[in-house]
N, C-alpha and C positions, 0 to 999 in steps of 0.2 A: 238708466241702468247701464253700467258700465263694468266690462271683464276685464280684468287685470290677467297681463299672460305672465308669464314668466319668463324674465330677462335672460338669463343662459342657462342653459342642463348640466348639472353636478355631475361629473363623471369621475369615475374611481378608478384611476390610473394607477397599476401599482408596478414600477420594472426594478428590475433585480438585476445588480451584477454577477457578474461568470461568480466572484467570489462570493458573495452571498450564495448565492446555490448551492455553491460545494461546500461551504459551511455549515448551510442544513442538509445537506445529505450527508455532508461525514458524521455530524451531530445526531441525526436518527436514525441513521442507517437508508439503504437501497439494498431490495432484494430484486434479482430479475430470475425467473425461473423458466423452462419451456422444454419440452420433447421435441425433436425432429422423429417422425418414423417412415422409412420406405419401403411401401410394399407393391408387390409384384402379384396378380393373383390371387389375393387373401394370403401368401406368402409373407411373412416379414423379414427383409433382407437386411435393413440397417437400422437402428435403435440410436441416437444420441440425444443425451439427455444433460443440459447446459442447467448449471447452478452458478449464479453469480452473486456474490455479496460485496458491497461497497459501503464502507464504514472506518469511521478512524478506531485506530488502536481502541482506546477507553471505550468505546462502543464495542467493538468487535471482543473485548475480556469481557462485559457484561452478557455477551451472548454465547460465553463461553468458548471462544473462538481465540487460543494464544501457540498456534503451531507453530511460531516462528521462535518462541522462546526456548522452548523445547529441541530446536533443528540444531548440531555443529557449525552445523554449514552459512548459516546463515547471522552466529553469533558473533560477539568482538571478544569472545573469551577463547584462549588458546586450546585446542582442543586436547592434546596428548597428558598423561598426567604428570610427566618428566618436560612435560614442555616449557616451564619457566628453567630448569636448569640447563633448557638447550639455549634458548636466547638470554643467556647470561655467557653461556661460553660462545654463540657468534658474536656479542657485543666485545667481550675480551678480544677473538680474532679478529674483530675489526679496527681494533684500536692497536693491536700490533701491524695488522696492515698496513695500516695509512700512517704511522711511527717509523715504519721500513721504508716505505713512497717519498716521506718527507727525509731521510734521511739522503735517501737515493739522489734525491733531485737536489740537490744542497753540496 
C-alpha cells in the first residue's frame, strides 16, 4: 500500500498593477463615507462629516453626479454672452500690434 503525496500546492496568486486598480475603481466607483464627532461632556462640540466619491466621468453621469458641466468656472466655453465679440476685437488689436512692433523694428 502506497500514498501518493502531492508534488507542489497550487497557489492562487493574483497581483494587480497601481493601473488596474484605478481602472476598476474608476470603472465602479469608490465611495468612502465617515463622521468625526467631539464631545466634551455629553456636549457635542464639533460634527465633521467626510463624503468621498472616486469615479470617472461616465461613472460619476450615471450616478447622477455632472456639477462640473454645469460650473463657468470650470468650463472651456467663454463665459460672457458678448464674449465672442470681445475676443474677435482683442484678436484684431493684436494683430495691429504686432503690425506696429514689426514695422518699428524694421
Amino acid at each position: 500500500m502506497s500514498i501518493q503525496m502531492p508534488q507542489g500546492a497550487n497557489h492562487s496568486i493574483h497581483s494587480a498593477t497601481l493601473a488596474d486598480v484605478l481602472e476598476r475603481v474608476l470603472d465602479k466607483g469608490l465611495v468612502i463615507a465617515g463622521d468625526i464627532k467631539v464631545k466634551l461632556v455629553d456636549i457635542e462640540l464639533l460634527t465633521i462629516q467626510i463624503r468621498l466619491v472616486v469615479a470617472s466621468v461616465d461613472k460619476a453621469r450615471e450616478m447622477g453626479i455632472d456639477w462640473w458641466s454645469t460650473n463657468p468656472d470650470l468650463g472651456t466655453r467663454l463665459k460672457a454672452p458678448d464674449a465672442q465679440a470681445e475676443l474677435l476685437e482683442l484678436r484684431e488689436r493684436l494683430a495691429r500690434l504686432e503690425s506696429q512692433a514689426a514695422g518699428a523694428s524694421c
